[in-house]
Each structure stands twice: as structure tokens, then as C-alpha cells.
C-alpha positions in Angstrom: 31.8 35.7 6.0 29.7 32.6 7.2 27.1 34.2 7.4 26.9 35.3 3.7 27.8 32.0 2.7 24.7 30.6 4.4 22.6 33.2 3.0 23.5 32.7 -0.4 23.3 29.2 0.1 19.6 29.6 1.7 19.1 31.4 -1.5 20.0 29.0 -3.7 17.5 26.2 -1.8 14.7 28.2 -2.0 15.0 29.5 -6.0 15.9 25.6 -6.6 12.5 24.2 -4.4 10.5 27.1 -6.6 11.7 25.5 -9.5 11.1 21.9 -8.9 7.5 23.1 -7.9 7.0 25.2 -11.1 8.5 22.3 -12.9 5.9 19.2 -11.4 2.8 21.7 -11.9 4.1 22.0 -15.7 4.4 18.1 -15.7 1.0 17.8 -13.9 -0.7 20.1 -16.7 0.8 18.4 -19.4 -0.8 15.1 -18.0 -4.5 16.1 -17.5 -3.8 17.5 -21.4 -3.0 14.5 -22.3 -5.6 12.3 -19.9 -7.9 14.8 -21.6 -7.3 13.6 -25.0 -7.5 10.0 -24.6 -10.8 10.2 -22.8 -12.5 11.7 -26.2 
């Protein structure tokens, strides 16, 4: 049973970290955008 716990819990860490990663590349995008736009 602790075993499964720490799986799912392993689980959980890793979908969460791909998230926050997905999550600062969308914020970094929408920065060049706008760095982009206030250079022309």
C-alpha cells in the first residue's frame, strides 16, 4: 500500500513539474510577443 501511495504521489510531481514548464515557456512566448512589439 506504500508503495502505491508513493507512486501516485511520484506521479503527481512529475504531471505538476510538466506543467509549471509548459506554463513558463507560454509566459516566455508571450514576452518576446510583446518585446517584439515595442521594438517596431
Amino acid at each position: 500500500m506504500t508503495r502505491l501511495i508513493l507512486l501516485v504521489a511520484a506521479s503527481l510531481a512529475l504531471t505538476a513539474c510538466n506543467t509549471i514548464k509548459g506554463m513558463g515557456q507560454d509566459i516566455q512566448k508571450a514576452g518576446s510577443a510583446i518585446e517584439g512589439a515595442a521594438k517596431k
